[in-house]
N, C-alpha and C positions, 0 to 999 in steps of 0.2 A: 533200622535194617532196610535193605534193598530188594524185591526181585523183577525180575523182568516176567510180565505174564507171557507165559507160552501160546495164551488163545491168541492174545492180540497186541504183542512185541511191548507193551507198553511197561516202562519201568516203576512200579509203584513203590512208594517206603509206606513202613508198616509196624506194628508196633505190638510183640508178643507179650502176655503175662501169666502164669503158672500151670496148672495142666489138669487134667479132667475133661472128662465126656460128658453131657454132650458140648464140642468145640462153639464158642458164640466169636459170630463175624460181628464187627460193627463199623456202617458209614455214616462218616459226618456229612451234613448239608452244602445247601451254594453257597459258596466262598469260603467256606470252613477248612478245618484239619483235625488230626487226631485229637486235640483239646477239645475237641468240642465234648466229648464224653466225660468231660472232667475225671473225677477220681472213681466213676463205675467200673471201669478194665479192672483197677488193682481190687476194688472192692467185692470185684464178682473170681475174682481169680485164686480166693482160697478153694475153691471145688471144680473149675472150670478155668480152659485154657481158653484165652482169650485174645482175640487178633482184631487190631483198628487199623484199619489200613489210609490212604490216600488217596482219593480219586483222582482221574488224569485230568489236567488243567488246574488240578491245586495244591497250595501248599511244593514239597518236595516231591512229587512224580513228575511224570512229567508233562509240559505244560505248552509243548508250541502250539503257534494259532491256527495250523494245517493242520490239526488232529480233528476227528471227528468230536461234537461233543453231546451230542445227542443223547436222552436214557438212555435207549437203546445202547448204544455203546459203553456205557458203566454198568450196565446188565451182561455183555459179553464181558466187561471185565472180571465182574463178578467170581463169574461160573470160572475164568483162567485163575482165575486170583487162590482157589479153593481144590483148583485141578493141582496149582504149584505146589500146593501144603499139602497134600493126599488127601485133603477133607472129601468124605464121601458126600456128609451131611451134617449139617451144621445150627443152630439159633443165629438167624438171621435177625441184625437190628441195625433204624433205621434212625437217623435223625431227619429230619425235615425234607430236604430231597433226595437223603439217603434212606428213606423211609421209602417215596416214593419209588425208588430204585428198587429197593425191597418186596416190595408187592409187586412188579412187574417180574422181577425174577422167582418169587413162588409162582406167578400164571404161565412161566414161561418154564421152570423146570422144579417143580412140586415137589419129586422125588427127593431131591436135595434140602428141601428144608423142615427141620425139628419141627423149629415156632418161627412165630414173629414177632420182634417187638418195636413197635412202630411210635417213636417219640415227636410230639409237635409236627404232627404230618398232616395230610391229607390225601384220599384218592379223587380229587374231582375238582382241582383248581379251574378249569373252565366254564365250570357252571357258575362260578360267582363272578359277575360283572365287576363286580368292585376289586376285589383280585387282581383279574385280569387288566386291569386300568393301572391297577399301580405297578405291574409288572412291565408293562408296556410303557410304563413312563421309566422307569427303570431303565431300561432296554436304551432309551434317547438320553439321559443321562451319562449311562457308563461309552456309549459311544461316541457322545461331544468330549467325552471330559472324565475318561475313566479314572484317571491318579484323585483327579479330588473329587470325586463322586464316591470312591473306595476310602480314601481321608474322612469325608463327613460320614460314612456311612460305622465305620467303626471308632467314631469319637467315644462311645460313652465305655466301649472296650478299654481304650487306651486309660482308664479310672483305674484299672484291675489289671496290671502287665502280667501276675501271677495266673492269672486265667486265660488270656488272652495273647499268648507270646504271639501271634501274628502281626497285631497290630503295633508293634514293634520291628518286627525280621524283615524286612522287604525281600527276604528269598523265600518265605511263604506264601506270600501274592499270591492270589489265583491270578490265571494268563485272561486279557481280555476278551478273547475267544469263547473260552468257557465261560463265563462268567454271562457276558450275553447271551450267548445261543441257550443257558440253561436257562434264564428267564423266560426266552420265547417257548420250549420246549415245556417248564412246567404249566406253561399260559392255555396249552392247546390238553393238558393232561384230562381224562376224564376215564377212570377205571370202574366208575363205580356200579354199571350194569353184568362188570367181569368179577366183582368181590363174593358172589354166591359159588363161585369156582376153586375160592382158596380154603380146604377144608383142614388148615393144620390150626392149631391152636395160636390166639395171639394175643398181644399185651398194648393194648392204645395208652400212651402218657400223656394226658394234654393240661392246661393251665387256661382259667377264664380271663389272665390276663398277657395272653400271647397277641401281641403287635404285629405277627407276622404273620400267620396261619388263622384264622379267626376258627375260633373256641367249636363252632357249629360246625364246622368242617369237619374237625378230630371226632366230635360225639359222630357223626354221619359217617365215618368209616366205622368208627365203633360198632354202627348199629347194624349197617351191612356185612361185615362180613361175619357168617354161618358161627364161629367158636371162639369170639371175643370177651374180653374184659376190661372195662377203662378205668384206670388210676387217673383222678384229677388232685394233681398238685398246688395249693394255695401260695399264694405271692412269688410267682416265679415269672420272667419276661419268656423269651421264646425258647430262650437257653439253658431251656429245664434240666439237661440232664450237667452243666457247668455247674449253677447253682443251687440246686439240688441234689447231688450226688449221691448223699446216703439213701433218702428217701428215693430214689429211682433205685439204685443197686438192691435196696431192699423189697423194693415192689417184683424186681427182674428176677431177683433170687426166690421168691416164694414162687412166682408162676414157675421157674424152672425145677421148682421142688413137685410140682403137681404132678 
């Protein structure tokens, strides 16, 4: 399915599943699309209406390189994204920069959100030097040579076409635009002196063998923000909620029974 957000013209596709209160939003990461939740939507969707949408620059919304791509801008999308559904208020969740997306949009409009559930994320990628260095090498990579920097980078995808239809579709692509400016934009991220400010209840998912997000990151937002609790998922890569499915919809469904 299609809408155009009314806050900010932008055409996201989106992806509805059964119905119940409270409504759970969920964004995939950099370079991602609605697979990236694997089978959670359908598995949280016997009690709960469920919506995975698309952020601009990836996948199927839309994606020119003149669009702004900044958080900040997938935080306005957010809030249109939610105006267009009538959603008052909603469980916000987040996969990896859809996570960080997440937490800036409860600091930015509180009122609107249940919970949080923040998968393989972090609030403070600029405090880790090492981070920041692979993100910035990142950055020179997808700029010399974006096609086959986005080739290697989803090699071990292309194993799993069942899980990974992107790495197949070349109309999923994220747009080069986004794709860089969200590395430099996560590189400079550092929430974590504003996480004492999000007083809704939230759910951290993280794995000690995340390649991408390092493990001490995810427990450090854990610890900060004010009414958390961390599920740590054993043998999963960064794409906890792909390959783990049950065990996250299960972990997502108990908190949201609390």
């Amino acid at each position: 399915m299609e809408l155009k957000n009314p806050a900010t013209g932008i055409k996201h596709y989106y992806e509805i599943k059964g119905e119940g209160n409270p409504p759970v939003v969920l964004l995939h990461g950099w370079t991602g699309n609605v697979s990236r939740w694997g089978r959670v939507p359908s598995l949280l969707s016997s009690k709960n209406r469920v919506i995975a949408y698309e952020l601009r620059g990836h996948s199927l919304s839309d994606k020119g390189n003149d669009l702004d791509y900044s958080l900040d801008s997938h935080v306005k999308d957010l809030e249109g994204f939610l105006d267009a559904l009538g959603i008052e208020r909603a469980v916000i969740g987040g996969h990896s920069m859809g996570g960080m997306v997440s937490l800036m949009f409860a600091l930015k409009r509180p009122e609107r959100v249940e919970k949080l559930v923040l998968a393989a994320t972090a609030a403070g990628l600029a405090a880790d030097e090492k981070v920041v260095d692979r993100l910035m090498f990142g950055v020179r990579m997808f700029s010399l040579m974006f096609n086959f920097t986005l080739w290697m980078k989803n090699r071990k995808k292309r194993k799993a076409p069942d899980l990974y239809p992107d790495a197949f579709d070349k109309k999923m692509k994220p747009s080069k635009a986004a794709t860089i400016e969200s590395l430099v934009e996560m590189s400079q991220l550092d929430l974590r002196d504003r996480l004492k400010e999000i007083k809704v209840p939230a759910l951290v998912i993280a794995t000690e063998t995340d390649e991408t997000i390092p493990v001490h990151l995810s427990k450090q937002l854990a610890e900060l923000l004010p009414d958390s609790r961390l599920i740590m998922v054993e043998n999963a890569s960064h794409q906890i909620p792909v390959e783990k499915s049950d065990e996250v919809a299960a972990a997502i469904r108990k908190f949201l029974d609390e």
